[in-house]
C-alpha positions in Angstrom: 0.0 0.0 0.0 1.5 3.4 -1.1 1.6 5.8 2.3 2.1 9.6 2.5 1.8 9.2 6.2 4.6 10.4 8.9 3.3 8.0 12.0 4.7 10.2 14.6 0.9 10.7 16.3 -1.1 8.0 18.3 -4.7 8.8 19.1 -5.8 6.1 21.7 -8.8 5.3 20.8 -11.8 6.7 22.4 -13.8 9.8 20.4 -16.7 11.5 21.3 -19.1 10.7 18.6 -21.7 8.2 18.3 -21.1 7.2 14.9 -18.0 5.2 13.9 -17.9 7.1 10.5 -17.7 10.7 12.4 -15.1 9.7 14.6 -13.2 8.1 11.5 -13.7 11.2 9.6 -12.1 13.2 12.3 -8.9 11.5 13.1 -8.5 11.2 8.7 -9.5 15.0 8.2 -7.7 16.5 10.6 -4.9 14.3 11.6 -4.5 11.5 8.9 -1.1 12.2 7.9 0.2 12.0 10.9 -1.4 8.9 12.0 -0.4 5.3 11.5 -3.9 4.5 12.7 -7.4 5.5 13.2 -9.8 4.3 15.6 -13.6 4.2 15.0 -13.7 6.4 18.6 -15.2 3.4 20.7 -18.4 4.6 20.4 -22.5 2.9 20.6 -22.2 0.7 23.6 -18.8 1.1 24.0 -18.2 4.5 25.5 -18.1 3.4 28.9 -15.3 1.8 27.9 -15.3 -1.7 29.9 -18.6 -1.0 31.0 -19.7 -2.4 27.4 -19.2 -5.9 29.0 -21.5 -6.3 31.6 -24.4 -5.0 29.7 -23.6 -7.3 26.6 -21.6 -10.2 27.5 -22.0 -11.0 31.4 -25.1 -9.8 32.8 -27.1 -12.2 30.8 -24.7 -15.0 30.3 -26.3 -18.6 31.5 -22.3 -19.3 33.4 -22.7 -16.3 35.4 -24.2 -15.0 38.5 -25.1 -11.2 39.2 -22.9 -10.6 42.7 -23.1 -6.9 42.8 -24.9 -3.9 40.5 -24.4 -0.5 40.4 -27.1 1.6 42.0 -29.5 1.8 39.3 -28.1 -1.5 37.2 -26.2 1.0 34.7 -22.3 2.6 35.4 -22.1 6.3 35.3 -18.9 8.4 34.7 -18.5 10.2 38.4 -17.6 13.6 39.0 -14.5 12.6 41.4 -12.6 9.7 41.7 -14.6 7.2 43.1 -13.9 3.7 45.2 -13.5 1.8 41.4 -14.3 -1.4 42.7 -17.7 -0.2 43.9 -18.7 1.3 41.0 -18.6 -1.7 39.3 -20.6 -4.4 38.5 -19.3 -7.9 40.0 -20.1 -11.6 38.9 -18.8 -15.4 39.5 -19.1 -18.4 37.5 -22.2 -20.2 38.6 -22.1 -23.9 40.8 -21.7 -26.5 38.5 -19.7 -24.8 35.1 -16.4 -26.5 34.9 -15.8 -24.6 31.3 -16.7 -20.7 30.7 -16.9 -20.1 27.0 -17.9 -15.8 25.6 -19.5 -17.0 22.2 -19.7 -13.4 20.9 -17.7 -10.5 23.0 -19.0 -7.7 20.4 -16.0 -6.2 19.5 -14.9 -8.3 15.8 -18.3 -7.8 14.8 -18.6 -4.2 15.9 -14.6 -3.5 14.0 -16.0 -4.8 11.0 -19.1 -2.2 10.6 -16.4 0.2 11.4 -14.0 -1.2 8.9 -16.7 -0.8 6.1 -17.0 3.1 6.7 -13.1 3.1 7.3 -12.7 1.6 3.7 -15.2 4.1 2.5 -13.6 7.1 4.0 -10.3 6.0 2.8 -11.8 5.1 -0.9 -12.8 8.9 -1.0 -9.4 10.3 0.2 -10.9 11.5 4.0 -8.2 8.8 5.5 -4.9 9.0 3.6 -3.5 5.7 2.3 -1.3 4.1 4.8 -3.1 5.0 7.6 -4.3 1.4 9.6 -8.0 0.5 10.6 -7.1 0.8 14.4 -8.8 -1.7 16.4 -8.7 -1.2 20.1 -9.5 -3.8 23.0 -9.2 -4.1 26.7 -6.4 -6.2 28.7 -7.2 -8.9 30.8 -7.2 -7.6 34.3 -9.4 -4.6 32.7 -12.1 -6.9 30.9 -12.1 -9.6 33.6 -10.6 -9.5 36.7 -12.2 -5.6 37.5 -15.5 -7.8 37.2 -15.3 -10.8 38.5 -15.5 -11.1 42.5 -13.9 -14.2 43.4 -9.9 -14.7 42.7 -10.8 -18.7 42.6 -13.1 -18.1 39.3 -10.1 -16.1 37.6 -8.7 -19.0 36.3 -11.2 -19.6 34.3 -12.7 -16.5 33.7 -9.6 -15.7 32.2 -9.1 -18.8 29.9 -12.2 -18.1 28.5 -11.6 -14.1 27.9 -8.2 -15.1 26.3 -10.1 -17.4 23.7 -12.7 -15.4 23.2 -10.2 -12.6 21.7 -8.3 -14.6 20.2 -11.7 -15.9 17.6 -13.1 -12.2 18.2 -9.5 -11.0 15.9 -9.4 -13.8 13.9 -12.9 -12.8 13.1 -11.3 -9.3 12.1 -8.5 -10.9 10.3 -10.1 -12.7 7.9 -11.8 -9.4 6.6 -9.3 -6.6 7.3 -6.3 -7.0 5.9 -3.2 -7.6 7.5 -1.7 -4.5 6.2 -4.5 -2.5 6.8 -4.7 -3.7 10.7 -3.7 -2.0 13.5 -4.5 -3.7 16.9 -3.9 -1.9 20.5 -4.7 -3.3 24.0 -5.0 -1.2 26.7 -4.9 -2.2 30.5 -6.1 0.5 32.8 -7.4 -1.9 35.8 -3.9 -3.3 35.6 -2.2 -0.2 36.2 -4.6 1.5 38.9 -3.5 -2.0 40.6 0.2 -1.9 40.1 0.1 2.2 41.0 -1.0 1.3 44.6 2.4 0.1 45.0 2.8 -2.3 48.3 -1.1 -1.1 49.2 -4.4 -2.2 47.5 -5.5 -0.9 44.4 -8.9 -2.7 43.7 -10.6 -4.2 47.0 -11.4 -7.2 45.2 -8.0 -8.2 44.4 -5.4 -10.0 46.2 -3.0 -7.4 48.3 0.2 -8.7 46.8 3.8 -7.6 47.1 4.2 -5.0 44.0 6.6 -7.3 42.0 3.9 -10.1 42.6 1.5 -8.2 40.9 3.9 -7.0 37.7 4.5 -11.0 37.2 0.5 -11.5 37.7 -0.3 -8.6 35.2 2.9 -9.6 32.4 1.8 -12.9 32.2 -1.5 -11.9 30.4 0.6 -10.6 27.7 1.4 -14.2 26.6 -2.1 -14.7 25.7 -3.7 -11.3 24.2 -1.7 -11.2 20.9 -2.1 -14.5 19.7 -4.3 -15.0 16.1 -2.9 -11.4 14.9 -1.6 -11.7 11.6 2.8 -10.7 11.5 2.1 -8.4 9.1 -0.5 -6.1 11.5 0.4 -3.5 14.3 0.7 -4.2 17.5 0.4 -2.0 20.1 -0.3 -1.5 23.7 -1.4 1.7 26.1 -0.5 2.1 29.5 -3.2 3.8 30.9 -4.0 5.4 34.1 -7.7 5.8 33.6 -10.1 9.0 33.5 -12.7 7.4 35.2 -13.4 10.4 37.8 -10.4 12.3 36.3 -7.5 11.6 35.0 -5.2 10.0 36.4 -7.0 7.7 38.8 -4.0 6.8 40.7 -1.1 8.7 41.4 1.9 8.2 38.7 5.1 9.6 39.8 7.0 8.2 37.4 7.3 6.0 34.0 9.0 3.3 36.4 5.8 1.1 35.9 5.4 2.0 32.1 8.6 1.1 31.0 8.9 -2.5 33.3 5.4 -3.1 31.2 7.2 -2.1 28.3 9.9 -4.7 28.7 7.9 -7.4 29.6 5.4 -7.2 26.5 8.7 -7.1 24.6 9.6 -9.9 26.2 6.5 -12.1 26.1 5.0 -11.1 22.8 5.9 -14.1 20.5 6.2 -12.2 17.6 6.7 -8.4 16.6 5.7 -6.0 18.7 5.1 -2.4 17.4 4.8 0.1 19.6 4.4 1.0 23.3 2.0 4.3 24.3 3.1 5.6 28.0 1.1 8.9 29.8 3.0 11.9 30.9 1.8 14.0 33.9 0.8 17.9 32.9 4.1 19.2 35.3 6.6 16.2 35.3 10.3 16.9 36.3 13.4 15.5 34.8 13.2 12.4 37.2 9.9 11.7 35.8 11.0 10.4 32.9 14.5 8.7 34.4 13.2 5.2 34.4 13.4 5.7 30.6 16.8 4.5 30.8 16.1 1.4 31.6 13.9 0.7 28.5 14.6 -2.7 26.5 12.3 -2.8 23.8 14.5 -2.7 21.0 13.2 -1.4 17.6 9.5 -1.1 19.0 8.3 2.4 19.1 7.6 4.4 22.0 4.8 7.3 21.8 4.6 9.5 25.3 1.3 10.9 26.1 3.2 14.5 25.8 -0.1 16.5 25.0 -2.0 18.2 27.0 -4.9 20.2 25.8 -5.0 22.6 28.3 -1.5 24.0 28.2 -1.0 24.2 24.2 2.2 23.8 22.1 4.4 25.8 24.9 3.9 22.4 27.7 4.1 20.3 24.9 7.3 21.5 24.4 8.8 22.0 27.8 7.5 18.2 28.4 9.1 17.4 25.3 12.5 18.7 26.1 12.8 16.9 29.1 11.8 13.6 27.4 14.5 13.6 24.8 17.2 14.1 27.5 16.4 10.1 28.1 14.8 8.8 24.8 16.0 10.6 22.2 13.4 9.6 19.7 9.5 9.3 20.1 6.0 9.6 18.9 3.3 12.2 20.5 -0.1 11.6 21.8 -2.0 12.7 24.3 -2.5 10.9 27.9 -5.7 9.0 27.1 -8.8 8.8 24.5 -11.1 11.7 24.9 -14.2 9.9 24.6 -16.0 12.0 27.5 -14.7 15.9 25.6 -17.6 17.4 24.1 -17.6 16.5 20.6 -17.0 20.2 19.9 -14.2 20.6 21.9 -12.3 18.0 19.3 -11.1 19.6 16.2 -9.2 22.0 18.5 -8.1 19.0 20.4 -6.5 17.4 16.8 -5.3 20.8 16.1 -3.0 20.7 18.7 -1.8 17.1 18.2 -0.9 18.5 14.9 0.6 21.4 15.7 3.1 19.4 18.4 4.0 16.9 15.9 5.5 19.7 13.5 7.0 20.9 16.9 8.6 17.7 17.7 9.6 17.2 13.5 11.2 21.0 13.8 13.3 19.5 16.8 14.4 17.0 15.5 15.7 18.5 12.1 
């Protein structure tokens, strides 16, 4: 596929639209050159993000039991930071079910309806060639362990999530193109977990030493990638969460993003693409120090440099003490923006674009 694109901006994956085809036509109008992906926003059902899974997979699921519902039966973004784990909904595998089995998660069939406006956008020049149908889907502890109550139905809870994404991009695969495919997981749950160091970070999960928990967290990246084609993108985002505000947990440092980095490196069996890591508003030098310890070889690294509330001038000063430890790296911003009003965004890609010709002038 011929390209004109530079693939020096990641947008992570949420939009605030409800129609695939706006949110396409956004990211390809306004920042398509500069993308090596669009997403199709997460929108419908899934703006809620992980909330899409209770109401279509688990709440009705013959396996399951109902252990807990939020107030009302139906997650709300808060105003604050809440308690996550009481937010939530919570199940367990029901008496009797040796095997869990998700026929149908939702989210192959829901990337193809997107993939048919993506090829239609593309067909009439509104996404530049080169730029990837961006698929993006929740990690393990985000999808299953946040929502499942007890540790001794993880096991399988698990199992089953891991085979059920595995068909659910296979399903994706034999439509999209491998070259055209861009395929991101992001673990939120994981991290609000491994940010409460030595303490607890979700009630409902065991208290474990820190490194415990890193090995608990990696080992799930043996299992996500596997049915994606070599020749599609993959990619993964560390993410703090904006549920209540960004972040949910306190991030002090990339320490955590970059041990994640190096153990999907690690554990991926085959190519892994890139690596997307958030970047506090007003970080120091020692913010980004841990950077030094990064082994991910030729995989890139995008930082989560933009902020939109402090324009090209934080961008830059954020940027300048970034290079001082990686000298070479994409730009995006800390999160999706999913929950911005809708006519907030072109502003929003604006200043994505603007920070990319920042960092380009840089590094001329």
């Amino acid at each position: 596929m011929a390209t004109r694109t530079r693939g020096d901006v990641l947008l992570v994956g949420s939009l605030p639209f409800d129609e695939a085809s706006d949110a396409l036509r956004a990211g390809g109008e306004l920042l398509g050159e500069h993308l090596r992906g669009v997403p199709d926003g997460e929108v419908g059902d899934r703006k809620i993000w992980i909330g899409f899974l209770p109401r279509t997979v688990y709440r009705d699921h013959p396996g399951l039991d109902l252990l807990r519902a939020p107030e009302g039966g139906v997650q709300h973004q808060p105003d604050a930071k809440p308690d996550v784990w009481e937010a939530s909904f919570l199940f367990g595998i029901r008496d009797g079910v040796e095997t869990l089995r998700f026929d149908d998660l939702g989210y192959g069939r829901l990337a193809l309806e997107s993939y048919r406006e993506y090829r239609r956008l593309r067909d009439e020049g509104v996404i530049p060639d080169g730029v990837r149908f961006q698929v993006c889907l929740p990690g393990t502890g985000s999808a299953v362990s946040y929502f499942f109550g007890r540790i001794e139905d993880w096991p399988r809870a698990h199992a089953a999530y891991h085979d059920a994404i595995r068909r659910e991009i296979e399903m994706i695969a034999a439509v999209v193109p491998a070259a055209e495919l861009q395929v991101q997981f992001d673990l939120a749950m994981e991290f609000v977990d491994l940010a409460a160091g030595e303490g607890r970070g979700i009630a409902h999960w065991p208290g474990e030493p820190l490194e415990a928990r890193i090995q608990r967290h990696a080992a799930y990246l043996d299992e996500l990638w596997k049915g994606l084609p070599d020749e599609a993108l993959l990619g993964y985002h560390w993410c703090y969460g904006t549920w209540g505000g960004w972040p949910m947990k306190a991030m002090p440092d990339l320490g955590l993003c970059v041990r994640m980095s190096n153990e999907a490196k690690r554990r991926s069996g085959r190519r892994l693409d890139y690596v997307h890591m958030p970047v506090v508003r007003d970080p120091d030098e020692a913010f980004f120090a841990p950077l030094a310890d990064l082994d991910v070889g030729d995989t890139d690294v995008y930082l989560g440099l933009v902020h939109h509330d402090d324009g090209v001038a934080g961008f830059n000063r954020r940027a300048e003490l970034a290079r001082r430890h990686l000298p070479r790296f994409g730009i995006g911003a800390v999160c999706g923006y999913g929950r911005l009003p809708a006519a907030e965004l072109p502003d929003v890609l604006a200043l994505h674009r603007d920070c990319a010709d920042a960092l380009a002038a840089a590094r001329a």
